[in-house]
Kinemage of the C-alpha trace (Angstrom):
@kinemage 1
@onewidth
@group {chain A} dominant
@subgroup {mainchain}
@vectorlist {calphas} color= white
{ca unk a 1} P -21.902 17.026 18.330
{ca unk a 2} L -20.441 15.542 14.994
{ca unk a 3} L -17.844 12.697 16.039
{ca unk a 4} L -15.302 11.933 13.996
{ca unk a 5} L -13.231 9.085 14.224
{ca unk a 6} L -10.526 9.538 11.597
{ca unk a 7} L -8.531 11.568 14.002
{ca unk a 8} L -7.670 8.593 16.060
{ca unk a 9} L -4.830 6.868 14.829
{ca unk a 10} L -4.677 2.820 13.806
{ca unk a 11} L -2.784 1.717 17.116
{ca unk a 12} L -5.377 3.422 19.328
{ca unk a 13} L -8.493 2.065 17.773
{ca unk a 14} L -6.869 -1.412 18.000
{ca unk a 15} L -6.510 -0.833 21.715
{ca unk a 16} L -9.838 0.314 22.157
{ca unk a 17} L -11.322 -2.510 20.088
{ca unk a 18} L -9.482 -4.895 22.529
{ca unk a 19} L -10.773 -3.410 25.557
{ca unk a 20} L -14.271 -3.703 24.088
{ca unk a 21} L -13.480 -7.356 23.556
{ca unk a 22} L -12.898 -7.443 27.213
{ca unk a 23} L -15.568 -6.119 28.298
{ca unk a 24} L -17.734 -7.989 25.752
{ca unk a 25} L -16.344 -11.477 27.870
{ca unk a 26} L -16.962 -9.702 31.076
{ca unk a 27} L -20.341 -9.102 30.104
{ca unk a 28} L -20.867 -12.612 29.794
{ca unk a 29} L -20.013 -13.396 33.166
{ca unk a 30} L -22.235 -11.167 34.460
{ca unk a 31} L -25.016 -13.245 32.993
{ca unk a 32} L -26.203 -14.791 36.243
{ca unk a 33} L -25.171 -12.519 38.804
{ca unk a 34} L -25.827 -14.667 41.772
{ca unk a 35} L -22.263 -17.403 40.316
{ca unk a 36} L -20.026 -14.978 42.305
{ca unk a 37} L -17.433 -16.871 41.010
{ca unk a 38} L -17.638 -16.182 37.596
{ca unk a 39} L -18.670 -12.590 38.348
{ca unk a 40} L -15.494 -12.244 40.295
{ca unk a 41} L -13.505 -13.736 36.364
{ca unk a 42} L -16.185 -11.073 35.170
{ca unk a 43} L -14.716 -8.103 37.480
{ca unk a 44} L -10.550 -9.023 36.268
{ca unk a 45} L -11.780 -8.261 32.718
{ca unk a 46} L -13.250 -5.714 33.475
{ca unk a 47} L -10.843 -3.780 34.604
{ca unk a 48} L -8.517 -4.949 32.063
{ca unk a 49} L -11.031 -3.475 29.661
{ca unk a 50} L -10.352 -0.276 31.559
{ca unk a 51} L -6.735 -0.647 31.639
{ca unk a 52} L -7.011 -1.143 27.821
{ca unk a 53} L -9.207 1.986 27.523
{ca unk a 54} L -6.747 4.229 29.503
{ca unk a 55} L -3.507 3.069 27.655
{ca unk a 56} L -5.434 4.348 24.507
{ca unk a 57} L -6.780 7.734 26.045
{ca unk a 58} L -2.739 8.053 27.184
{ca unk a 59} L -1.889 7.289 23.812
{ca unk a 60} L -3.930 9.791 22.170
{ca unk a 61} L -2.998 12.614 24.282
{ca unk a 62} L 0.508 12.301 24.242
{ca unk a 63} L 1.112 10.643 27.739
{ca unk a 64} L 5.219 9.690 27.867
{ca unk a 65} L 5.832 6.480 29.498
{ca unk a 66} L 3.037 5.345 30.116
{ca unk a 67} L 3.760 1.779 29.836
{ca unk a 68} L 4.943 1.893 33.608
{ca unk a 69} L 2.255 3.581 34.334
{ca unk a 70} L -0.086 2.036 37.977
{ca unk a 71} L -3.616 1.856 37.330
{ca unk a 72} L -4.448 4.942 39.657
{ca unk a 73} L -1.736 7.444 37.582
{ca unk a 74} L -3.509 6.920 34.202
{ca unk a 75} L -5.442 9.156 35.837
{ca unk a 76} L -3.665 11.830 37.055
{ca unk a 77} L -0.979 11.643 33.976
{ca unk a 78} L -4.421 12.310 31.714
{ca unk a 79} L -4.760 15.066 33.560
{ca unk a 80} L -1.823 16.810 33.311
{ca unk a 81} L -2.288 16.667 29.357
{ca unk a 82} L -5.937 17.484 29.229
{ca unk a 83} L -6.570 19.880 32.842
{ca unk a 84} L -9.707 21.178 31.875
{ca unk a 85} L -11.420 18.151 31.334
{ca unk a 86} L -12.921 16.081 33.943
{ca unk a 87} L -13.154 12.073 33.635
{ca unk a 88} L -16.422 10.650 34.621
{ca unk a 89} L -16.590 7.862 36.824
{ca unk a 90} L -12.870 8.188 37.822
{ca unk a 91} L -13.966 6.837 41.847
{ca unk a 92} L -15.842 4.238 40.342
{ca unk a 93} L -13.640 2.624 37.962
{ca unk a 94} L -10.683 3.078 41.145
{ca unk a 95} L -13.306 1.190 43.406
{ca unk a 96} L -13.322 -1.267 40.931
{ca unk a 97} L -9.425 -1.901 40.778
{ca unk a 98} L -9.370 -2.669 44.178
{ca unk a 99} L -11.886 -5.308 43.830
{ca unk a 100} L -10.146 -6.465 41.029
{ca unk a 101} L -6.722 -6.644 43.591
{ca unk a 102} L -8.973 -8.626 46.326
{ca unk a 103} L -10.261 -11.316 43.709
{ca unk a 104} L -6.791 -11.810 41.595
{ca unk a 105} L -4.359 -11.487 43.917
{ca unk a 106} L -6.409 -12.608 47.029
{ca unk a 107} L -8.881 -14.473 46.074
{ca unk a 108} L -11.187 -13.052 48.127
{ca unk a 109} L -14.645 -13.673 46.740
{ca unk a 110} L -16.603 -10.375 45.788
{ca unk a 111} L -19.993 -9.115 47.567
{ca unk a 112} L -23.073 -9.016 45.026
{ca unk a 113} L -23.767 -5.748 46.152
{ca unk a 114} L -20.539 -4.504 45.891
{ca unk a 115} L -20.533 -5.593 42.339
{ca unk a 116} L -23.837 -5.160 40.543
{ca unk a 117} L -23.300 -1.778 39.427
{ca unk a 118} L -19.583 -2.244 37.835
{ca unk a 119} L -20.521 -2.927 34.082
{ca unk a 120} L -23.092 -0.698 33.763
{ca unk a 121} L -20.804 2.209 34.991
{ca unk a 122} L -17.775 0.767 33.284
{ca unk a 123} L -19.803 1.068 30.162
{ca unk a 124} L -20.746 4.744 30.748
{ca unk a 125} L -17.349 5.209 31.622
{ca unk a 126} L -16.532 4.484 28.092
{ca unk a 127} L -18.946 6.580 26.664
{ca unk a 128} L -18.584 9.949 28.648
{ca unk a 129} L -14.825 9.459 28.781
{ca unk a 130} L -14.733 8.909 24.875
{ca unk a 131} L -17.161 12.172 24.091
{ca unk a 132} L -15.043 13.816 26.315
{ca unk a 133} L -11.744 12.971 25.383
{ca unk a 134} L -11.754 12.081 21.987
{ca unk a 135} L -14.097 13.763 20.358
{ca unk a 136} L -16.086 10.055 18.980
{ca unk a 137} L -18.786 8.026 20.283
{ca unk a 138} L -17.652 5.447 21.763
{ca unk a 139} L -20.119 2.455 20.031
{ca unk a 140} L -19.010 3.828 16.418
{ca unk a 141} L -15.006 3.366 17.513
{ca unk a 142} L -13.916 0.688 14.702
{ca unk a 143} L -10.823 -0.039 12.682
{ca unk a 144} L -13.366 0.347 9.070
{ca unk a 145} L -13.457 4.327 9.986
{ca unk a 146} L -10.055 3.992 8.777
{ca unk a 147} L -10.986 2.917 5.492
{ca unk a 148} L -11.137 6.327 2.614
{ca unk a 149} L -12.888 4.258 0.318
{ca unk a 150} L -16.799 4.893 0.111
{ca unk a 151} L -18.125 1.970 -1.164
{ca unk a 152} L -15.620 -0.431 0.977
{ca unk a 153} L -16.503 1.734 4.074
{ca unk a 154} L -19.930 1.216 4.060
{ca unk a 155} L -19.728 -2.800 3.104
{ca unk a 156} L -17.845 -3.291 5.862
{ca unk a 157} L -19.743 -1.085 8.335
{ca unk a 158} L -22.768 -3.260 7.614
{ca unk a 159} L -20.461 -5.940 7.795
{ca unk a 160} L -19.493 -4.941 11.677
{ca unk a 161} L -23.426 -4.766 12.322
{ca unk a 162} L -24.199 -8.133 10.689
{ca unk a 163} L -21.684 -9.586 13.148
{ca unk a 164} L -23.092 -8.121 15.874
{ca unk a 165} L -26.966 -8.806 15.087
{ca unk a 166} L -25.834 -11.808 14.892
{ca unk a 167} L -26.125 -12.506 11.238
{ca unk a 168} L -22.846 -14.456 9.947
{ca unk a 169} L -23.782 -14.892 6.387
{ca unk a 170} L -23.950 -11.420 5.256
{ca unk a 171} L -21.175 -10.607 7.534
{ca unk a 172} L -19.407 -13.270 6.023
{ca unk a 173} L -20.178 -12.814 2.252
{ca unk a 174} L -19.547 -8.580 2.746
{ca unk a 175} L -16.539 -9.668 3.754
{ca unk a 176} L -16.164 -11.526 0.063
{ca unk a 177} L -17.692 -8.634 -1.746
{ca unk a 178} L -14.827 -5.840 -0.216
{ca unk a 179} L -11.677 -8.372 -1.217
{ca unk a 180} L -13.833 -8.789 -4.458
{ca unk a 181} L -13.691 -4.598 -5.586
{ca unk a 182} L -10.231 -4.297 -4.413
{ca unk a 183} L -8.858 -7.645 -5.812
{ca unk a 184} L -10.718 -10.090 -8.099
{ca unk a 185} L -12.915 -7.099 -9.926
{ca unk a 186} L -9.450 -6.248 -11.673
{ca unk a 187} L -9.493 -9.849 -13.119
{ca unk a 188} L -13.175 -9.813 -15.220
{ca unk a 189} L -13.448 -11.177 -18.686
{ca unk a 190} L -17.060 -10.089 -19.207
{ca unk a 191} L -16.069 -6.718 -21.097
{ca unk a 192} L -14.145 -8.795 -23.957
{ca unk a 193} L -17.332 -10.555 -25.408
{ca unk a 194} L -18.903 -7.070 -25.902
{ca unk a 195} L -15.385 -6.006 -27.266
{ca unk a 196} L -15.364 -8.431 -30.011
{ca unk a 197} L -19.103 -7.517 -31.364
{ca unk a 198} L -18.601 -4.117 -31.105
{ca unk a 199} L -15.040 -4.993 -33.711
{ca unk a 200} L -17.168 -6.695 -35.594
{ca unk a 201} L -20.328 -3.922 -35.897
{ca unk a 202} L -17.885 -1.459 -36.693
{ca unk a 203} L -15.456 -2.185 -39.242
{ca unk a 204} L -16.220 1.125 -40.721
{ca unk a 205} L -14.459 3.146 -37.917
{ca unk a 206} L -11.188 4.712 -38.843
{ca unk a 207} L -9.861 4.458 -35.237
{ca unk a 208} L -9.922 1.132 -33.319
{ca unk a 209} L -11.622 0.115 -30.231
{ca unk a 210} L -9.792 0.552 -27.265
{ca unk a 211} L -9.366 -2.806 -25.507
{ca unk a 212} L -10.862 -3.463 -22.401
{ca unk a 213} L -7.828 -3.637 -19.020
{ca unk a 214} L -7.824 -6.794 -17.427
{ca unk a 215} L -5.289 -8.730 -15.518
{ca unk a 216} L -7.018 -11.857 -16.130
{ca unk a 217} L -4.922 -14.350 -18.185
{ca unk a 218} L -4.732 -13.586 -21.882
{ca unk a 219} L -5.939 -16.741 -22.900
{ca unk a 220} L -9.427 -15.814 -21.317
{ca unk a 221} L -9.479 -12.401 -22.777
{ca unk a 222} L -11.852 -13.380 -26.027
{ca unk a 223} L -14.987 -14.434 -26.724
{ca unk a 224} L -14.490 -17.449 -27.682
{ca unk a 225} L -13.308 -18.619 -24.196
{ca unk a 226} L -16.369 -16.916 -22.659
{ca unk a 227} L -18.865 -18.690 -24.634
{ca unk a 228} L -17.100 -22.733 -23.856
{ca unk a 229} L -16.114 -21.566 -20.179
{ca unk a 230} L -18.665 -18.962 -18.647
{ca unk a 231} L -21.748 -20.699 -17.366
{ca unk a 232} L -22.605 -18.337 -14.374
{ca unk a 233} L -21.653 -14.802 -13.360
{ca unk a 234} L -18.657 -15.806 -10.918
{ca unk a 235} L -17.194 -17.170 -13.755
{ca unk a 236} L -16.319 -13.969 -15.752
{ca unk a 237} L -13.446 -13.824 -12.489
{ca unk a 238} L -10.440 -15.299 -14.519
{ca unk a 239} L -7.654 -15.022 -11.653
{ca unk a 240} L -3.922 -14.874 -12.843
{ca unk a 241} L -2.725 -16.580 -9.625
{ca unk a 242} L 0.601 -15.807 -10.217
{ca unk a 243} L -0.151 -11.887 -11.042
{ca unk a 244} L -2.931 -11.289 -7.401
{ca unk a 245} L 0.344 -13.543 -4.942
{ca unk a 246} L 2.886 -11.144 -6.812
{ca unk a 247} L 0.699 -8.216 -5.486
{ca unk a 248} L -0.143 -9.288 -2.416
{ca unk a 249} L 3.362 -9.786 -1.429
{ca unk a 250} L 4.615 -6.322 -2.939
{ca unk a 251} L 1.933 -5.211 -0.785
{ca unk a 252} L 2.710 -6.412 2.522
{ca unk a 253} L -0.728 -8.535 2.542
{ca unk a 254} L -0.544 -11.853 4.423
{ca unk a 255} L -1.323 -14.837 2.040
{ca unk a 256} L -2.856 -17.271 4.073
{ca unk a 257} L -5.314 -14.503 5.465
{ca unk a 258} L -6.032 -13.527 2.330
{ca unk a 259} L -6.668 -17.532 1.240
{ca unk a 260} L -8.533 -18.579 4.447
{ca unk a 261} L -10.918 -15.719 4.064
{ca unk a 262} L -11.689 -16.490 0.579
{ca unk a 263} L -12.051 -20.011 1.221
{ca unk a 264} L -14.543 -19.043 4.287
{ca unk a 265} L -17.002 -17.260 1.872
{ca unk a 266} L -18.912 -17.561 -1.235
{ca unk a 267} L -17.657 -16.292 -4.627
{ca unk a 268} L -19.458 -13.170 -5.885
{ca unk a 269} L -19.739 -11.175 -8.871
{ca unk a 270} L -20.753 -7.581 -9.346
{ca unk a 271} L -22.972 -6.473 -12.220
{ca unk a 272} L -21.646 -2.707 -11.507
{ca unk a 273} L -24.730 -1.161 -14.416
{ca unk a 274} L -27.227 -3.318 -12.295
{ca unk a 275} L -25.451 -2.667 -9.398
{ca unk a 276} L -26.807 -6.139 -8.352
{ca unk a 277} L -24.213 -8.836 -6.722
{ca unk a 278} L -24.192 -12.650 -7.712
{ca unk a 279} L -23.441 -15.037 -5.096
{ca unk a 280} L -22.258 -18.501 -5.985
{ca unk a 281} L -21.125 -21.314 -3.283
{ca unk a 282} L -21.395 -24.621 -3.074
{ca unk a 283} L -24.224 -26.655 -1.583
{ca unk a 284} L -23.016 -26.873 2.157
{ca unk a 285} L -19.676 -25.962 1.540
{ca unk a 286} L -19.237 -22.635 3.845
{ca unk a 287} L -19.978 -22.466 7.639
{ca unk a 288} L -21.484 -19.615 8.804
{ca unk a 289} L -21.220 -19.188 11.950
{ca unk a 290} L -20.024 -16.523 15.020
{ca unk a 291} L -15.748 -17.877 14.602
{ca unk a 292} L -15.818 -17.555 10.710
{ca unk a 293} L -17.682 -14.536 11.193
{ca unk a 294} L -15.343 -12.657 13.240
{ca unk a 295} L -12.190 -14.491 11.654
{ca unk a 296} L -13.194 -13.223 8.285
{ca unk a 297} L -13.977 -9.456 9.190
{ca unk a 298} L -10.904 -8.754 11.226
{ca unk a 299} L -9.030 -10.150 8.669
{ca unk a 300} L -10.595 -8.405 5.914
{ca unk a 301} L -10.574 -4.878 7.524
{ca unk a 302} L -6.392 -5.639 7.920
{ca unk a 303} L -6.116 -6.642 4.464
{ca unk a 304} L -7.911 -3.256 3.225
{ca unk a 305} L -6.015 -1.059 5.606
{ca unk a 306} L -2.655 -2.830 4.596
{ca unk a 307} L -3.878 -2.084 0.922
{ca unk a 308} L -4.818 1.491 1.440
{ca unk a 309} L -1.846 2.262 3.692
{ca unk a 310} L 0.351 1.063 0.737
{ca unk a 311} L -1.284 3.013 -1.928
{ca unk a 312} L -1.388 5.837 -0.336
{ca unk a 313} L 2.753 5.386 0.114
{ca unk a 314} L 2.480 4.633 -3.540
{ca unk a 315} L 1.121 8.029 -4.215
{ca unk a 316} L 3.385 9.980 -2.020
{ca unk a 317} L 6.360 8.844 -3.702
{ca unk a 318} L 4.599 9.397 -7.022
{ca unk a 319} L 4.119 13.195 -6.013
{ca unk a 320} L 7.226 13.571 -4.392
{ca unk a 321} L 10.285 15.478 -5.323
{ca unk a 322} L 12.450 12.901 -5.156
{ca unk a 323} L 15.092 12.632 -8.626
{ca unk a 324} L 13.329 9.432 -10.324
{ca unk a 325} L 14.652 8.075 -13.731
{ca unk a 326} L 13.765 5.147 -16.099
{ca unk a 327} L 16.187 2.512 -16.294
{ca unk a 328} L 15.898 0.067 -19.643
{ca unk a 329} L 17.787 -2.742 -20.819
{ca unk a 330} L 19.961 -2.355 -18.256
{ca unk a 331} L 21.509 -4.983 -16.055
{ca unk a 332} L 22.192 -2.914 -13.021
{ca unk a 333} L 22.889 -4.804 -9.443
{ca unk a 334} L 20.775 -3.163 -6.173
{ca unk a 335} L 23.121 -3.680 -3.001
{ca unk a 336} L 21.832 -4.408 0.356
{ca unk a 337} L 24.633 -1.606 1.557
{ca unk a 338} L 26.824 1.200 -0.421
{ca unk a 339} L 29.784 -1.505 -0.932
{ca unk a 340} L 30.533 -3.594 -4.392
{ca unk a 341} L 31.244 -6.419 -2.041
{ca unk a 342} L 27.671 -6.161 -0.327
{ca unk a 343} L 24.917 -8.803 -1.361
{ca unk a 344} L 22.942 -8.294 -4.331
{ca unk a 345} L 19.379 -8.036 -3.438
{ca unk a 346} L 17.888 -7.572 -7.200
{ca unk a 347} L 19.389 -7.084 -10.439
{ca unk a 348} L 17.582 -5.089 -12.986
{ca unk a 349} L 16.650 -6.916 -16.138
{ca unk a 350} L 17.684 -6.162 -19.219
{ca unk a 351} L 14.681 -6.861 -21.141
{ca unk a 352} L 12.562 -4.666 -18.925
{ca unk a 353} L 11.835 -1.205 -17.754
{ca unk a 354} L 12.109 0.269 -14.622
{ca unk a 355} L 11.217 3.608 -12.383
{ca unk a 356} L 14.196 3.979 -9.813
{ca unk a 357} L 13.621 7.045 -7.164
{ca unk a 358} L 16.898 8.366 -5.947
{ca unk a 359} L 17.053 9.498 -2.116
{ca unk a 360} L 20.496 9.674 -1.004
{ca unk a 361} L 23.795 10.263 -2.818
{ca unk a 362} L 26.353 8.548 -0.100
{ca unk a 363} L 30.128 7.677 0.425
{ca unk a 364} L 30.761 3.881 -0.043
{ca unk a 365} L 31.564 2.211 3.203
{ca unk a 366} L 35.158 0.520 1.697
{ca unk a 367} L 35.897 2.899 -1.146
{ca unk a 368} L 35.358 6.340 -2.134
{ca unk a 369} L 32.953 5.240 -4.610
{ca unk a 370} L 29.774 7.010 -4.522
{ca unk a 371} L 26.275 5.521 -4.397
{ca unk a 372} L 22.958 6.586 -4.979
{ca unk a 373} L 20.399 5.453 -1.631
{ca unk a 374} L 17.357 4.193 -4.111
{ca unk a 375} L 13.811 2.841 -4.244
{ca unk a 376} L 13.136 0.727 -7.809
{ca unk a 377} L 9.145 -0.221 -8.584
{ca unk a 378} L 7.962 -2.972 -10.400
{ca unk a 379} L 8.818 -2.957 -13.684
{ca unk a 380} L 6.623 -1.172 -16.123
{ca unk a 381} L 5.911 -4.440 -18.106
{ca unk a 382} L 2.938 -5.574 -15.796
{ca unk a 383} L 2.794 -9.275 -17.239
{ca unk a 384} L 6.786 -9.153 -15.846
{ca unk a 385} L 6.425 -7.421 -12.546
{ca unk a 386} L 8.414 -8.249 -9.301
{ca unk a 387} L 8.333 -7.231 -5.966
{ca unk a 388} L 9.573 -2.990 -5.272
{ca unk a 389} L 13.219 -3.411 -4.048
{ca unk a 390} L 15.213 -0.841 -1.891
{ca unk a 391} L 18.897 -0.599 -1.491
{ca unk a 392} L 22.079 1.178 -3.462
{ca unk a 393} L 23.068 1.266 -6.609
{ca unk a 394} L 26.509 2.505 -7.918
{ca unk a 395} L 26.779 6.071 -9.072
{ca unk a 396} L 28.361 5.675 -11.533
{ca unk a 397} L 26.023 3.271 -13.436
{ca unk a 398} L 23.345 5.658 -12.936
{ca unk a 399} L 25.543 8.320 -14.668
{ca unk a 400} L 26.075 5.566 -18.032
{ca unk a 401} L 22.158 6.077 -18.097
């Protein structure tokens, strides 16, 4: 069978990922089976792992209300939705509820043999219920399935299985490489000192060189600043820290996890004709161990998906058929509601250029003033760029345009 798991949606991986978590801590009760007392802290979690598991399955298929749902009717309410499919190890995972009722709400201690068998066939639970009812695997169910990018998908997959081996540095510095190809890549000098001697090799050409894109600062862009400041790969990177916080934050991307995860893990540089990475750190200055680990690849995979799911909004409104126009040196106020005496939220400048998308023409709410429902980008001016803004403008300064 070929699983897939891009037909799950975010919200139901997350839940499944949990209840793996769960049952990951259970697990580690269950280490000496004979301390009945932590088996019995072992048994709670695993049911909530179950619980976990359920709410997702419900999710996926479409099961209403099932947040008031008793453990026994995630059951029967799966059913209903899915009737010709049976769930595997349904009286086992019931037999284990109970148990879970006796030790948590009367703390009645649990009989080894009554227990033994309970994360074995909660695991197989998992599986069967997983090939059964979602079409997936159950061991390959991650958040980084989610990711459309090749190359980031499969650093981040080896990522998950360095975590897991354990090996925290490579977990930890293919955590680095995936923020470096979607953020700090955009910022490398290194093209510019080939730039120059290629100028100066062909002074003959009728047509100039087309110079290399960078967001990097433009004092770095030369090759004079490469030769006094480059003295290792990592240091072609030039960030404009202004320019990479403006994006984040248009993006949605949380700056301290962004910060804390570079700061947990070494710089790097990519020599993409090589296809060879650099890694640079300082002498002792990164712990690698199972926290950072697991701090820095959650994090990362929410950074990419918050990055993909925002360029891929980027490109619907881009092919939509919304009305868009280009507004230029004019100073035109975005309100917070269709009213003149609403706050201003932005006001176009009038030394830039703008792409406005027009959704809604609307009635104002104290006039019969019209207004235009709109979505403005950054302005086109990169060096200059703000934040996207929503809100109304006037009609009729869209008509002076």
């Amino acid at each position: 069978m070929n699983f897939m798991s891009n037909s799950l949606s975010e919200s139901v991986i997350k839940k499944i990922q949990m209840a793996k978590l769960f049952y990951e801590l259970a697990s580690d009760c269950y280490r000496i089976i004979e301390n009945i007392e932590r088996v019995g802290a072992g048994i709670i979690l695993l049911q909530d792992s179950v619980e976990l598991f359920l709410i997702a399955i419900c999710e996926h298929v479409n099961v209403e209300n099932r947040e008031n749902l008793k453990f026994p009717e995630y059951f029967k309410e799966i059913k209903k939705k899915v009737p010709g499919k049976i769930i595997s190890f349904k009286d086992d995972m019931l037999k284990l509820n109970k148990q879970r009722v006796s030790v948590k709400h009367y703390g009645i201690r649990p009989y080894i043999d009554d227990c033994k068998t309970f994360r074995k066939n909660v695991y197989l639970f998992f599986k069967e219920t997983s090939k059964s009812h979602l079409n997936i695997d159950f061991d390959s169910i991650s958040l980084v399935n989610l990711l459309s990018e090749k190359k980031l998908k499969t650093i981040m997959k080896q990522a998950e299985v360095d975590l897991k081996k354990p090996n925290y540095i490579e977990c930890q510095i293919g955590c680095r490489k995936a923020l470096y190809l979607v953020f700090e890549q955009q910022f490398d000098i290194r093209s510019f000192e080939k730039h120059e001697e290629d100028i100066q090799s062909k002074n003959d050409l009728k047509k100039p060189l087309s110079k290399p894109k960078s967001k990097a600062p433009e004092y770095a862009k030369n090759k004079q600043y490469i030769e006094e400041n480059v003295e290792q790969p990592t240091d072609f990177i030039v960030i404009d820290y202004n320019e990479i916080w403006r994006e984040l934050l248009n993006n949605g991307i949380d700056l301290v996890s962004f910060s804390n995860v570079r700061m947990l893990t070494p710089e790097v540089y990519l020599f993409e004709e090589e296809e060879e990475w650099a890694i640079s750190e300082y002498a002792g200055g990164i712990r690698y161990n199972q926290e950072n680990a697991e701090y820095c690849f959650r994090k990362t995979v929410e950074i990419l998906l918050t990055e993909q799911k925002n360029s891929e909004r980027k490109k619907r409104i881009s092919k939509s058929t919304f009305n868009s126009i280009t507004v230029k040196n004019k100073e035109i106020s975005i309100l917070r509601k269709a009213s003149l005496s609403a706050n201003v939220e932005y006001k176009l400048k009038k030394n830039l250029e703008y792409k406005v998308f027009l959704f809604k023409e609307v009635r104002g709410l104290d006039s019969k003033d019209k207004y235009y429902q709109v979505l403005v980008l950054p302005p086109i001016d990169r060096e200059k760029s703000q934040v996207q803004f929503t809100g109304y403008i006037l009609k009729e300064d869209i008509n002076k345009i």
